[in-house]
C-alpha positions in Angstrom: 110.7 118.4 100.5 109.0 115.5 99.0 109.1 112.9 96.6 105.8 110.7 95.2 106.5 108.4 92.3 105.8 105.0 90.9 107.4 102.4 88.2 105.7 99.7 86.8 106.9 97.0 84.6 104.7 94.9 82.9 105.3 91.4 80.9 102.6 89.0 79.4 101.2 88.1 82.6 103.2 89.4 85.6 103.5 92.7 86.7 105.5 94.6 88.6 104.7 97.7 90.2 106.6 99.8 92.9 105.3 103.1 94.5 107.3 105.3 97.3 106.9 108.2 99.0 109.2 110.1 101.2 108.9 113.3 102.7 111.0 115.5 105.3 109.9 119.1 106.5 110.6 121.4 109.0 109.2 125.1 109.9 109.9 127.6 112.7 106.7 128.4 115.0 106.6 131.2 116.4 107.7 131.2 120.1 108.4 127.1 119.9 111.4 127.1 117.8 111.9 124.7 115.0 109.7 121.7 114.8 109.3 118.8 112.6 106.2 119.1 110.3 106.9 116.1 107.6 108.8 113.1 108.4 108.0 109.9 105.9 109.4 106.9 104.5 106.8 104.8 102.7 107.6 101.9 100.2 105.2 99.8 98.4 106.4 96.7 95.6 104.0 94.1 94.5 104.4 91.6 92.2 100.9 90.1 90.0 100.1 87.3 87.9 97.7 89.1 85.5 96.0 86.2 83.4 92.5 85.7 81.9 91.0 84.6 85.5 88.9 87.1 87.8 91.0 87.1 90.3 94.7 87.5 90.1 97.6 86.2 92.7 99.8 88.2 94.3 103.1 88.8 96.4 103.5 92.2 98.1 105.9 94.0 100.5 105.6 97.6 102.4 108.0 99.5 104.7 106.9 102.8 106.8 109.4 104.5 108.6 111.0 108.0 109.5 114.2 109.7 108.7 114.9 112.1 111.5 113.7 111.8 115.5 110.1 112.1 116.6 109.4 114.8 119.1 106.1 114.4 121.6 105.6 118.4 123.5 103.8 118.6 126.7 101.7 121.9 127.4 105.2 123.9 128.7 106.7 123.1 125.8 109.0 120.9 126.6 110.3 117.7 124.0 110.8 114.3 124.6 112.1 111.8 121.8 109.4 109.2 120.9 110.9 107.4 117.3 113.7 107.5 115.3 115.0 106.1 112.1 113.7 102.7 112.0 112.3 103.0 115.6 110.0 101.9 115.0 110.0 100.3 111.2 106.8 99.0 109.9 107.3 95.5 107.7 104.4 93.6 106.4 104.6 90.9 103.8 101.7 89.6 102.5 100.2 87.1 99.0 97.2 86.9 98.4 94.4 87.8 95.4 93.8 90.9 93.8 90.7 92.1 91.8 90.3 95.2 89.5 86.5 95.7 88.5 87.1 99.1 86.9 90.5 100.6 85.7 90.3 103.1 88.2 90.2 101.2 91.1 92.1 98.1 92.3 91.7 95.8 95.4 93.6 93.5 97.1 92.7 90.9 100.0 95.2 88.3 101.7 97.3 87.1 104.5 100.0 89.2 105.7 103.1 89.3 108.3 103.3 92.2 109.9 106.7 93.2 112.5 107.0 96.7 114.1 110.7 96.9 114.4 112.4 98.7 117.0 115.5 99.0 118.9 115.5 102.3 121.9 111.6 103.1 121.6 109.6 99.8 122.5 107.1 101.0 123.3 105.0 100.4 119.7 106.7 96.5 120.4 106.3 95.7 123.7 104.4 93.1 124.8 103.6 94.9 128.6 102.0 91.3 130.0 105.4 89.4 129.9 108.7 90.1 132.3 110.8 90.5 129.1 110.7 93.4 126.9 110.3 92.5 123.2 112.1 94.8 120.4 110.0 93.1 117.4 106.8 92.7 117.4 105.5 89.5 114.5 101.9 89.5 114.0 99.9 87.4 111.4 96.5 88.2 110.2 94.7 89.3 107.1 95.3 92.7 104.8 93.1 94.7 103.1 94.6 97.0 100.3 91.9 99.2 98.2 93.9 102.2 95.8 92.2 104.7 93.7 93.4 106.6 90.8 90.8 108.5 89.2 91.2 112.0 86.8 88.3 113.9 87.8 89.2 116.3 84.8 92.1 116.9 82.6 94.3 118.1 85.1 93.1 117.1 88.0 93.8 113.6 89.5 92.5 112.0 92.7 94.9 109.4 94.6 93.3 107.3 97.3 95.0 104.4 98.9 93.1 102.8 102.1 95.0 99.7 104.1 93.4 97.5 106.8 95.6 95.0 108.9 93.1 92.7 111.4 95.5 90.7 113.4 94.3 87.0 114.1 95.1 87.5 117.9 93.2 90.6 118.5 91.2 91.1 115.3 89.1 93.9 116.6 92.1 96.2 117.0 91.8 96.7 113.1 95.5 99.2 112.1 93.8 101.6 109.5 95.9 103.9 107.3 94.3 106.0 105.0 96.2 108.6 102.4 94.9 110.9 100.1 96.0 113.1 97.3 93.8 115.5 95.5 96.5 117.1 92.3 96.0 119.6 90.5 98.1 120.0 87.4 99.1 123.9 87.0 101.5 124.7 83.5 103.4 122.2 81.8 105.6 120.9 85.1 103.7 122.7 88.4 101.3 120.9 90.4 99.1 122.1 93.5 98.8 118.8 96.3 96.2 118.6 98.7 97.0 115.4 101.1 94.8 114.0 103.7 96.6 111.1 105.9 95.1 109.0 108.7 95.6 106.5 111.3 94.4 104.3 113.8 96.3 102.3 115.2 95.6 101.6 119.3 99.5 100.9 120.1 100.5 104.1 118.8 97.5 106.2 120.2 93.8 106.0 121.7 92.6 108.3 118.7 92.8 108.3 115.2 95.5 110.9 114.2 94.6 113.0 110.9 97.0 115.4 108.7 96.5 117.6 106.1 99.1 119.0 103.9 99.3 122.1 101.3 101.7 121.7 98.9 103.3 123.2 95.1 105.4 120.7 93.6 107.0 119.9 90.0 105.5 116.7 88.4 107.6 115.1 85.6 107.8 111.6 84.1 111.6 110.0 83.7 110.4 107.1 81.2 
């Protein structure tokens, strides 16, 4: 099951606009029982100034998260709980300037304020080089938001959303999240979803994690 909408409310000069995605899926393997396959929490609201000047201000806020535990298998088979819930909970803050150059395609660049959040698993907060194990993790450093939303023809629409966060302690260990939807727009209601996430992200894993979804959904638009 999942959900992938947006609002947007515009005045004169500020707007407002909110995206979220969540997601939850399971499927019985054969021989391995059921397993997880889909597990997301994703929320996106930024607030603009929209005036006559090039560049436009803005004030934006993301949370990433999970409903449901997170299950690492070794080569027997066996599980052991990784995350949870909010364990660990993504937060990043940032303001900064945003530029559009084509309708299609917007860009934002600022400073950000980034906390993993966790309370069991700290291992994504955990600072190893200190006695004391830390449950939050506050780092400052600069964002990088590019989104894409281009109809390649009349019923089919690209989505592509890339984010950078370079810390200013470390900033070669660049976090990069990528997500990509490729929908295709079948009847009145139907659509066919072709997703393509990634990740790198050194605390989490050595190697940049990639997943690719298939998916027939119902598109409809409230207001």
């Amino acid at each position: 099951v999942a959900v992938d909408g947006k609002s947007d409310r515009n005045g004169e000069t500020v707007k407002w606009s909110s995206a979220y995605k969540l997601a939850f899926g399971q499927a019985r393997l054969s021989g391995q029982g059921l397993r997880k396959t889909e597990d997301r929490i994703d929320l996106q609201s930024v607030l603009s100034y929209n005036g006559d000047a090039f560049l436009n201000p803005y004030a934006a806020m993301t949370l990433k998260t999970q409903f449901a535990e997170g299950i690492k298998y070794d080569a027997a088979g066996q599980g052991t709980v990784v995350s949870k819930f909010f364990d660990p909970a993504y937060i990043t803050q940032s303001a900064g300037m945003g530029y559009q150059p084509i309708p299609e395609i917007k860009q934002r660049l600022g400073i950000a304020l980034r906390e993993v959040v966790t309370s069991q698993y700290t291992v994504y907060s955990d600072n190893p080089t200190t006695s004391e194990i830390e449950r939050i993790k506050v780092d400052g450093g600069i964002e990088s938001v590019t989104e894409a939303e281009w109809k390649l023809d009349t019923d089919v629409l690209l989505r592509a959303k890339l984010e950078l966060f370079a810390p200013i302690k470390k900033p070669v260990e660049v976090v990069i999240r990528g997500d990509n939807t490729l929908t295709i727009k079948v009847g009145k209601f139907f659509t066919v979803n072709l997703n393509v996430q990634f990740i790198n992200e050194r605390q989490v894993s050595p190697r940049t994690q990639v997943k690719e979804t298939l998916a027939i959904g119902l598109s409809y638009a409230l207001l």
